[in-house]
N, C-alpha and C positions, 0 to 999 in steps of 0.2 A: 514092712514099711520100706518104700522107694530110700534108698541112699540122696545125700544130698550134693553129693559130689564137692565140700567144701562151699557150694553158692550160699549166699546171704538168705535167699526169700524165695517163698512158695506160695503157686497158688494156686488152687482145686479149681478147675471150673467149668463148663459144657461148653457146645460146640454153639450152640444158639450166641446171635444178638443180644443185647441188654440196650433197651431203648437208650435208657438213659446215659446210657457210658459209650457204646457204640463199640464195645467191647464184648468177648464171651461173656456170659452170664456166671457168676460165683457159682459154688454148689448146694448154696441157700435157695438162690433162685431157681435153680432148675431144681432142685425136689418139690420148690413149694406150687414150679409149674405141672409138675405132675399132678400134685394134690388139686391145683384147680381144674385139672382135666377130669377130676372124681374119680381118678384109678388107685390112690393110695387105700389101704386098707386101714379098719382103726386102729390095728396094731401100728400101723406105718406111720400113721399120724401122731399118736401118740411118741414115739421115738423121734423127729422130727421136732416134735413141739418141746421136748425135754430137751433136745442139743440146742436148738436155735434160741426158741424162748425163755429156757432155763438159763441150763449151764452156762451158754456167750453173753447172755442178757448180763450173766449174774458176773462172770470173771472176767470180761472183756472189755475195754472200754467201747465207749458208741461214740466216731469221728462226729463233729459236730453240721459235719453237711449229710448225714444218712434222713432226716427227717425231711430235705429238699425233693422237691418232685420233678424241679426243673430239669431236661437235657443237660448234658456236659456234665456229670457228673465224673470224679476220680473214682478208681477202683483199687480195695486194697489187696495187700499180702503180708502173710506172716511172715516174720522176723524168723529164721532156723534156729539162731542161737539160743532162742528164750522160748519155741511153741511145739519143737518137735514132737512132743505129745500131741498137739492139736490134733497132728496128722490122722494117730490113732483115733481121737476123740471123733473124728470125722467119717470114719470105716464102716458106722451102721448107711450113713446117706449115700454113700457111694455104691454098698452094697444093693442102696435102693434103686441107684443111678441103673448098676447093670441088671438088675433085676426085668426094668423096665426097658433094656436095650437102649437105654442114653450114654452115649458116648460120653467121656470125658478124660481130663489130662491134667495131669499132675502137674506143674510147669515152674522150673529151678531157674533163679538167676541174680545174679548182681547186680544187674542194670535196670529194672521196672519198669523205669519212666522218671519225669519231673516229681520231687517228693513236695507234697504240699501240706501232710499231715504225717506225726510219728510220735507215737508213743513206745511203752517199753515191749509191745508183744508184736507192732504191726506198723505198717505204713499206706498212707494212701497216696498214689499217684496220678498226674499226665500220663499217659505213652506219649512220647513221639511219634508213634505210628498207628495212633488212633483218631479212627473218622469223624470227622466232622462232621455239620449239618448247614447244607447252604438252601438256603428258602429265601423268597422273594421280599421284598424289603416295600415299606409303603414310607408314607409320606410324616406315619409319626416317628418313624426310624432316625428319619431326616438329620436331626442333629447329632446323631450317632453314627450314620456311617460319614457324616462330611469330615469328622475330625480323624476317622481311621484313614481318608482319602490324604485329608494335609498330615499328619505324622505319615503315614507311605510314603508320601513323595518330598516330603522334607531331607530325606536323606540324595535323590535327586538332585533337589537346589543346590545344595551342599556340596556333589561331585563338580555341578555345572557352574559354581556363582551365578545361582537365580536368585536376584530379587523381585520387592514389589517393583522395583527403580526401570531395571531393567526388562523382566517379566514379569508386568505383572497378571499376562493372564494364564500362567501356567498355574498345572493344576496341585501344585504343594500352596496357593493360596485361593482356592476356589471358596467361596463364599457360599453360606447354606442358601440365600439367594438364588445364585445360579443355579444350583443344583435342583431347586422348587420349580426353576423353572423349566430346566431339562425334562425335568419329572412331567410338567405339563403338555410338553412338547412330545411324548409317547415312551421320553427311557423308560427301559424296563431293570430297575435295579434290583442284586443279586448279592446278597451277604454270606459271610461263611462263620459260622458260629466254635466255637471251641474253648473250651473251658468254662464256658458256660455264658461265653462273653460274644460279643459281633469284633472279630480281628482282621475279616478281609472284606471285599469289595472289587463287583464287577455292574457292569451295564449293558446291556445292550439297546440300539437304535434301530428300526426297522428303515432302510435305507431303500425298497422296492427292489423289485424284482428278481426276488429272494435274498438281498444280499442285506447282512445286518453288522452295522460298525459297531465294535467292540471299546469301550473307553473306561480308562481307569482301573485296571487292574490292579487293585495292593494289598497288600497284606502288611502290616504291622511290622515295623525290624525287630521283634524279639519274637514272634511266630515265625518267620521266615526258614526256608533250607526244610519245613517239615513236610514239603509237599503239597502245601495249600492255594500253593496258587496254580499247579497243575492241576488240581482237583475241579477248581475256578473253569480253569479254560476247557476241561473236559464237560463238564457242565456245560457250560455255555456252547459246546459242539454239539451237545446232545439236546439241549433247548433248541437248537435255531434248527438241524432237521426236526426238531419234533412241529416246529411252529412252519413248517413245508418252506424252510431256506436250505440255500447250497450252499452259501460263504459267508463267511466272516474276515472285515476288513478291520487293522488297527494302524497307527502313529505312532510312532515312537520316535525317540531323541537319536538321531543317524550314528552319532558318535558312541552314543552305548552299543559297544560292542558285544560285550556281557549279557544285554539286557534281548539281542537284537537274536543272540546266537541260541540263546535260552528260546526265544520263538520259535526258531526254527527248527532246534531239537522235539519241540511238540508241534510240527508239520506246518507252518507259518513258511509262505515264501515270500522273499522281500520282490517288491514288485515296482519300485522307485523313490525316488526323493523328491523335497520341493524346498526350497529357500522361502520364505515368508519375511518381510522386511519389517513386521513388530517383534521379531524373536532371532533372537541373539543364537540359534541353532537351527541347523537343517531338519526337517522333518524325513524321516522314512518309515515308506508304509509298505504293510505283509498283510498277507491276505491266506487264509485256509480255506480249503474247497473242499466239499462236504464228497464231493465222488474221486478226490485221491485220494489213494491208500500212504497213510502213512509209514 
């Protein structure tokens, strides 16, 4: 048995995807993907169905989301302190694992992820560095991404003293209204899903002749810093050549410096300002072009 080197938690698992978690797959899943491929023997099956079905069924508790089908799903690991048997109990599947030339990794640590579930043998997590799923958003969404849109940019208003008073057409109070209407005018909106919930939000406009403005990019202040709104803009790079565009143009508040330099870290170049005399800030706009290398 693998030493645990002092780490809290372990966790057996293949090199494959797991739809649902967007994570490796446990070690459950890949033997039981072997068996649907019909290469397991009924000796193999039989072993298999007495660790999984039996023995875990019987001594293990069942987190209360494993019955969920839905994407975003957490993935767990055992606790060392309380399961280092498991390890062994888990030695026939593994054996099955190399048998069959499936890769897999033991994997030790203290840091998991976000713990959303824990009992006394095991915990389920977030990662922080696990993928997301951004899919196209319709018009029953509507009132779901309008509120990820004003909590995003409520933190905005807050930097800026934006009000309704002063702005009120900025987008920390954009009304599901306008958004329906956008919607009808050809935006193509773009959600990012995680934890099994809609936490971010992009759009794009088809502006001709290949060029498409980018608006409202957020993501939620307690998803933030995960990498999800890069995730966003790389999407959306890879939407606008696939839909036969070269650029993509945005606005932003001139004064977010923070906000302006983070663009241009993911290949945004600022390309000028404008004053607007209903808004209490300068606008500046960046633009990406699909033929520089960033």
């Amino acid at each position: 048995m693998n030493e645990n080197n002092g780490m809290k938690y372990v966790r057996i698992q293949g090199r494959e995807t797991a739809y649902r978690t967007g994570m490796p797959v446990g070690i459950f899943t890949a033997v039981w993907r072997l068996n649907q491929a019909g290469l397991l023997t009924e000796e193999e099956k039989a072993v298999y169905h007495e660790i999984d079905q039996v023995w875990f069924q019987e001594n293990l508790p069942n987190p209360p989301f494993y019955g969920d089908d839905k994407p975003g799903k957490p993935i767990t690991w055992f606790k060392t302190a309380t399961t280092g048997f498991m390890v062994e109990k888990l030695r026939p599947l593994m054996d099955i694992l190399e048998k069959y030339a499936k890769p897999y990794d033991m994997v030790y640590t203290n840091f998991p992820g976000r713990i959303v579930y824990e009992d006394e043998w095991q915990v389920a997590v977030y990662s922080d560095h696990a993928p997301g799923r951004i899919s196209p958003l319709s018009l029953s969404h509507l009132p779901m991404y309008a509120e990820v849109i004003r909590q995003s940019f409520s933190t905005v208003a807050k930097e800026f003293n934006l009000t309704k008073e002063n702005c009120p057409g900025h987008t920390s109070f954009v009304t599901d209204e306008m958004l329906a209407s956008k919607y009808r005018d050809g935006c193509y909106p773009l959600g990012y899903f995680a934890d099994g919930k809609l936490v971010g939000y992009v759009s794009l406009m088809d502006r001709g002749s290949g060029v498409y403005e980018m608006n409202a990019v957020s993501v939620l202040p307690e998803y933030r810093h995960l990498k999800y709104g890069k995730a966003l803009l790389d999407f959306c790079k890879e939407k606008v050549k696939e839909l036969g565009g070269n650029k993509i143009t945005i606005g932003i508040i001139e004064e977010s410096t923070v906000l302006k330099e983070w663009y241009m870290a993911n290949g945004f170049i600022p390309t000028g300002t404008r004053k607007f005399e209903h808004l209490p800030f300068i606008v500046g706009y960046l633009e990406w072009n699909a033929v520089t290398k960033e």
